[in-house]
C-alpha positions in Angstrom: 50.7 134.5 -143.3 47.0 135.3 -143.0 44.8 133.1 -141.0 42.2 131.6 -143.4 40.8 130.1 -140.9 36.7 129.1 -140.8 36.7 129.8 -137.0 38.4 131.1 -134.4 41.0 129.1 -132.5 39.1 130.0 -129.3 36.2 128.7 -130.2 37.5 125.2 -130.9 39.4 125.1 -127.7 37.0 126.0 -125.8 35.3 122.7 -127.2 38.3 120.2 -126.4 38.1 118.4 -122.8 40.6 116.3 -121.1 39.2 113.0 -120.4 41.0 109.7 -120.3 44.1 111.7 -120.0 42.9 112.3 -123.9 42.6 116.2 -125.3 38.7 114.8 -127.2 35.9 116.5 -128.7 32.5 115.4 -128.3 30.5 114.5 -131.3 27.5 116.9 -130.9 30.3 119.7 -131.1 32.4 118.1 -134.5 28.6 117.6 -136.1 28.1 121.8 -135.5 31.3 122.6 -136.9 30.9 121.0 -139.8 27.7 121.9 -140.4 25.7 118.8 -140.0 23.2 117.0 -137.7 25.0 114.6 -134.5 23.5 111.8 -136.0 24.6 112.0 -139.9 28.4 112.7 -138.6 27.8 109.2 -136.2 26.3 107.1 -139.0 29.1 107.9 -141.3 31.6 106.7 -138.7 30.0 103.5 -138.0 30.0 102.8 -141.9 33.6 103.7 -141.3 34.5 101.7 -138.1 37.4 100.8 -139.1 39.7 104.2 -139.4 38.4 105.0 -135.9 40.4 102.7 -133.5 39.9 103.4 -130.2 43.2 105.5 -129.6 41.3 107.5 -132.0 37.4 107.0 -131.1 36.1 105.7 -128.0 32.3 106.3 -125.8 32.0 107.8 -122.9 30.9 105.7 -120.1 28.0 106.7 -117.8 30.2 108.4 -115.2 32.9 110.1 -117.5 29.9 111.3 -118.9 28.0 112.7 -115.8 31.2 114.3 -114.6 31.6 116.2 -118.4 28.0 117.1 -117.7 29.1 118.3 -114.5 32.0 120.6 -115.6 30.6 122.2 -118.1 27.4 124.8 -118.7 27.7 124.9 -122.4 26.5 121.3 -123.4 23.1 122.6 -124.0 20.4 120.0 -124.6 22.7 117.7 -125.2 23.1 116.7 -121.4 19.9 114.9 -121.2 20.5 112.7 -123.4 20.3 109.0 -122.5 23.3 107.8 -124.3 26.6 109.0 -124.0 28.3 110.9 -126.8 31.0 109.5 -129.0 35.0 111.4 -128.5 37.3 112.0 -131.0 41.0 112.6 -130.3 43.4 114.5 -132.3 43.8 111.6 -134.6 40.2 110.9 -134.6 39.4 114.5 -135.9 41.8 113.8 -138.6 40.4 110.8 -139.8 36.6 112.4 -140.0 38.2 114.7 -142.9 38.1 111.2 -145.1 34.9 110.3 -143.9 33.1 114.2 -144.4 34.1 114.9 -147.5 32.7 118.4 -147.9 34.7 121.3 -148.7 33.9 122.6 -145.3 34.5 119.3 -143.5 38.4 120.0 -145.0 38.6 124.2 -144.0 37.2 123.0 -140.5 39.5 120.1 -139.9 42.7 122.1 -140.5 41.3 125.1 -138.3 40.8 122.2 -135.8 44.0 120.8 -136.0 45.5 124.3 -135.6 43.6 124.6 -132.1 44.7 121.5 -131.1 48.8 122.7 -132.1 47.8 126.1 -130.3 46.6 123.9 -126.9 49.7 121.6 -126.8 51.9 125.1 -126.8 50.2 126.7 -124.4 50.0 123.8 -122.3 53.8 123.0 -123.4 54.3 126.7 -121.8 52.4 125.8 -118.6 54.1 122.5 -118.5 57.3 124.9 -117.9 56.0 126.7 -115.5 54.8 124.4 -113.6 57.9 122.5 -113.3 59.2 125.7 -112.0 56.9 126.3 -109.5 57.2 122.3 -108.0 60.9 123.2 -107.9 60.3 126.4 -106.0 57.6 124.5 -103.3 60.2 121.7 -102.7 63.0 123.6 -101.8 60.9 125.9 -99.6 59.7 123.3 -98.3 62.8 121.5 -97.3 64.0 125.2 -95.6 60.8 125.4 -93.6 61.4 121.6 -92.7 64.6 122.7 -90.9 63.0 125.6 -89.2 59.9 123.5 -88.2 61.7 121.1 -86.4 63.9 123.6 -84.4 60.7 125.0 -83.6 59.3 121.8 -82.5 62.6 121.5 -80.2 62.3 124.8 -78.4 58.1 124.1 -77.5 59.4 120.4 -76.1 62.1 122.6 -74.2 59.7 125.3 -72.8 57.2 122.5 -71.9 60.0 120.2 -70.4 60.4 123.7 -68.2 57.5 124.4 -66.9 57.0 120.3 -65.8 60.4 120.5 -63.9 59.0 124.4 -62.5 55.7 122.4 -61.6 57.6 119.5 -59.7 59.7 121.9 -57.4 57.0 124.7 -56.9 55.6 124.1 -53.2 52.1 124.2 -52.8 51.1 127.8 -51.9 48.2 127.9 -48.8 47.0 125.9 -46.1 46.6 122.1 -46.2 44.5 120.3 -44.1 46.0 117.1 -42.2 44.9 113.6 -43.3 42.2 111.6 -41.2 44.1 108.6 -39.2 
């Protein structure tokens, strides 16, 4: 099946950010894919309130929004602003296709909807792979445990050695008597 896609998947994911434990996209980012301005895409939500519980739309606080700030280089002029963006979740995303109701509001929302399929397989895959590798450090882990604490044993032995060589060793060279 071809991809009719508007945009490429990359270019989506490259706009979704893990925060709240949440895969969200900011605002300013949904308003430039569908082709209008931050502020028309945020009005038409308020109108809206309603579709956009907070498992689905939520602010970012001061400090989520400072760290996002943080992480990334690509948030353009965007960063200075004063107030912090609104998120959309997967769900959120969805819902903005009833509240845009322009024919590219529709092509953009199912190319976003495939980005956000795409993410959860590859992160699915990782997921795997990183079970895998947790596996792999534990029982390594437990081996070198073992060996660690043998090897612990034999530098208590050595030392216990040399203080028992230490006690017994007589003093080599002259010593002078002590003052009555």
């Amino acid at each position: 099946m071809k991809n009719e896609s508007l945009l490429p998947i990359e270019n989506i994911t490259s706009k979704i950010h893990l925060i709240r434990r949440e895969k969200v996209m900011l605002d300013s980012d949904l308003a430039t894919l569908y082709g209008v301005e931050t502020r028309v895409l945020n009005q038409a939500v308020r109108r809206n309130r309603e579709r956009f519980p907070l498992d689905f739309m939520f602010q970012l606080t001061k400090v989520e929004w400072g760290k996002l700030i943080t992480n990334c280089d690509n948030l353009g002029a965007r960063k200075y602003s004063p107030v912090p963006p609104l998120v959309f979740t997967e769900q959120g995303v969805a819902m903005l296709s009833s509240v845009l109701k322009s024919k590219r509001a529709i092509k953009v929302n199912i190319a976003i909807m495939r980005a956000f399929v795409e993410l959860r397989k590859f992160l699915y895959s990782n997921e795997k792979l990183s079970k895998k590798l947790t596996t792999l450090e534990q029982e390594t882990k437990q081996k070198f445990e073992g060996q660690q604490k043998q090897i612990t044993l034999i530098f208590e032995a050595i030392k216990q050695l040399i203080k028992e060589e230490q006690k017994t060793k007589k003093p080599v060279g002259f010593t002078l008597p002590k003052k009555r």
